[in-house]
N, C-alpha and C positions, 0 to 999 in steps of 0.2 A: 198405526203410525205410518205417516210417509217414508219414504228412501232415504230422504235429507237426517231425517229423525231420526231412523235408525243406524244408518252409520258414523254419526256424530256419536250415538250410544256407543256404535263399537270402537270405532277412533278412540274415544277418552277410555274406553277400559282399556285397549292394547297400550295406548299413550302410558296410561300411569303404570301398570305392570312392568313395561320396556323400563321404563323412568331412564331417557336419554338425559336429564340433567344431574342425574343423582349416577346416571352411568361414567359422565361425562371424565369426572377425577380421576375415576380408577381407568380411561384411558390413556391421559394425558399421564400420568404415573404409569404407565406399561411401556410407554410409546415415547419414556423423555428420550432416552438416546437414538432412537431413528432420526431419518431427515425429515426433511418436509414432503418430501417425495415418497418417501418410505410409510409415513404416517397417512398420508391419504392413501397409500395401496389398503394396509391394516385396517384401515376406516373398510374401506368398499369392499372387501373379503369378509371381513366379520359381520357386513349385515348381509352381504350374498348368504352367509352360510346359516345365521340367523332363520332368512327370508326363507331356503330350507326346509329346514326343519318344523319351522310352524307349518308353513303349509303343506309339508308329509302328514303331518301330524292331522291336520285339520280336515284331511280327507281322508286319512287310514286311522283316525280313533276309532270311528263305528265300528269297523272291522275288529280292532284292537278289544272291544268290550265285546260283542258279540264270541270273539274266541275266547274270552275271558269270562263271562255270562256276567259283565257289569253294565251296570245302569248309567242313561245319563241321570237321573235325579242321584245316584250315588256320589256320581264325580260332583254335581252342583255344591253339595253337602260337605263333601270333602276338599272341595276348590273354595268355598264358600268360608271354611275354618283357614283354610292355607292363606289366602286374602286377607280375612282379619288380621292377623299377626303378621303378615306381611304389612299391612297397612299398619297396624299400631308403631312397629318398628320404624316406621316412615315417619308418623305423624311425632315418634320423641326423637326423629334424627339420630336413628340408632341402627340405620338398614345396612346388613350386613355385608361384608365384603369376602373377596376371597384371598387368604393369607396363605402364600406363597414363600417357602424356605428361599434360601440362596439357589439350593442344587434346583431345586423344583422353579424359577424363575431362568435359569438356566436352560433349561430342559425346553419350557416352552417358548424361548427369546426366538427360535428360528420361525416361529407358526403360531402366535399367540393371536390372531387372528381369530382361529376356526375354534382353542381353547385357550384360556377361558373367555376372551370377549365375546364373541360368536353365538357362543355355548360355555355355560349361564348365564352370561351376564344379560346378556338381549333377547337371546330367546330362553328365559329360565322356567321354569316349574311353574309359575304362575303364567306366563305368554301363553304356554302352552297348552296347559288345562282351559283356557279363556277360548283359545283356537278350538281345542276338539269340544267342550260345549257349546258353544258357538253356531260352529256347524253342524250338531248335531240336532238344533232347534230351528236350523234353517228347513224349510220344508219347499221351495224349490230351488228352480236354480237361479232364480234374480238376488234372492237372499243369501245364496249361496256367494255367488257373487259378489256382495256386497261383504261379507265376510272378507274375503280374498285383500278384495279392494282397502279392507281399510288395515290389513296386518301391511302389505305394500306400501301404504301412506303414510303409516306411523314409521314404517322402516326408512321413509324417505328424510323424513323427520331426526330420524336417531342420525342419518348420515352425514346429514347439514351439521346438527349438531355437533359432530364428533369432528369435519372436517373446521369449523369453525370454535373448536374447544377453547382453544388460546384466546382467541377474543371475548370470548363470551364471559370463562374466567373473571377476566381483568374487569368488563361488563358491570354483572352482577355482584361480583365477590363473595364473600364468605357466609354474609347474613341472607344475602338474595338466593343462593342455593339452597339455604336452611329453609326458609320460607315455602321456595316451591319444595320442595321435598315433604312441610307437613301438609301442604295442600295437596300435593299428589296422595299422601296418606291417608286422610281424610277421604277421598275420592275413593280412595282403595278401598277402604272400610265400607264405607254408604255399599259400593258393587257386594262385597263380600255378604254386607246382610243378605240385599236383594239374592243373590245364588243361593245362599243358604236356606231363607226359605222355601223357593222354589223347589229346591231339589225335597227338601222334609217334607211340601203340601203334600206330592201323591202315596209316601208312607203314612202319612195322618188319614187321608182317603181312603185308602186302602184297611186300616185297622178300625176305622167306622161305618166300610161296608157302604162310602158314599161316592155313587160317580159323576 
């Protein structure tokens, strides 16, 4: 595959993972009483600290499994089941939020930036898994690269979004978010097979004694 090809691949899996439309309410619901001023800091802090963490991650996973004696076909297998159900829950409009007490909405009103938008919401358990396999099938450094490049792009992506929340809202409305959300789910799912049998082919190899 060319470079276009494949970072279009990784663009739409970081895209729908991140899912900046389906993120978008629970900003806009975090962020109503700030200013308008205050709402684009929160915007630009929670993908700083996002952008992050994927990319620690995407360059200290090997490391991370190596001191761990884990596999990437392990995580493929295990990212590959986390995706589906992530995805299913997308595709019935059913993706989950994080529910916040009073006290605990309190707690984080000074910095809700770095948690929870930041961390999970944008760079969740799924970005991240997507980051360290990822890069961990990049075999040099143009692909490495191109990794980087499209966790950056998608995040540029959520930013827009998130600074433009208000319009966008009003935009699309209720049914239009329903919509991409089961398209992203869809998307998510199709990824999730692909990972999952990827990471099963070399145990299937492996117990046929085939290389």
């Amino acid at each position: 595959m060319d470079n276009f090809t494949i970072i279009l691949l990784y663009f739409t899996s970081f895209f729908t993972l991140m899912n900046p439309i389906g993120t978008m309410p629970v900003f806009l619901t975090m962020t109503s009483d700030l200013t308008k001023k205050q709402r684009r800091a929160t915007a630009v802090k929670a993908v700083l600290t996002a952008a992050f963490v994927l990319i620690l991650f995407a360059f200290l996973g090997r490391y991370l499994f190596d001191f761990f004696g884990i596999s990437v076909s392990g995580l493929k297998v295990v990212g590959g089941i986390l995706f589906f159900f992530i995805g299913y829950d997308m595709l019935n409009a059913r993706l989950s939020r994080i529910k916040m007490t009073e006290e605990e909405a309190e707690q984080y009103a000074d910095d809700i930036s770095i948690t929870p938008l930041g961390i999970p919401m944008i760079a969740g358990p799924g970005a991240i898994t997507n980051a360290i396999v990822l890069m961990g099938d990049a075999n040099d450094y143009t692909s490495k690269g191109l990794v980087i490049l499209s966790i950056v792009l998608v995040l540029i992506v959520v930013l827009l979004v998130f600074l433009g929340a208000v319009g966008i809202t009003k935009f699309i409305g209720d049914k239009g978010n329903k919509i991409m959300m089961k398209l992203m789910g869809l998307i998510v799912m199709v990824i999730a097979v692909e990972f999952f049998f990827s990471g099963v082919t070399p145990y299937v190899q492996a117990m046929l004694h085939i290389k």
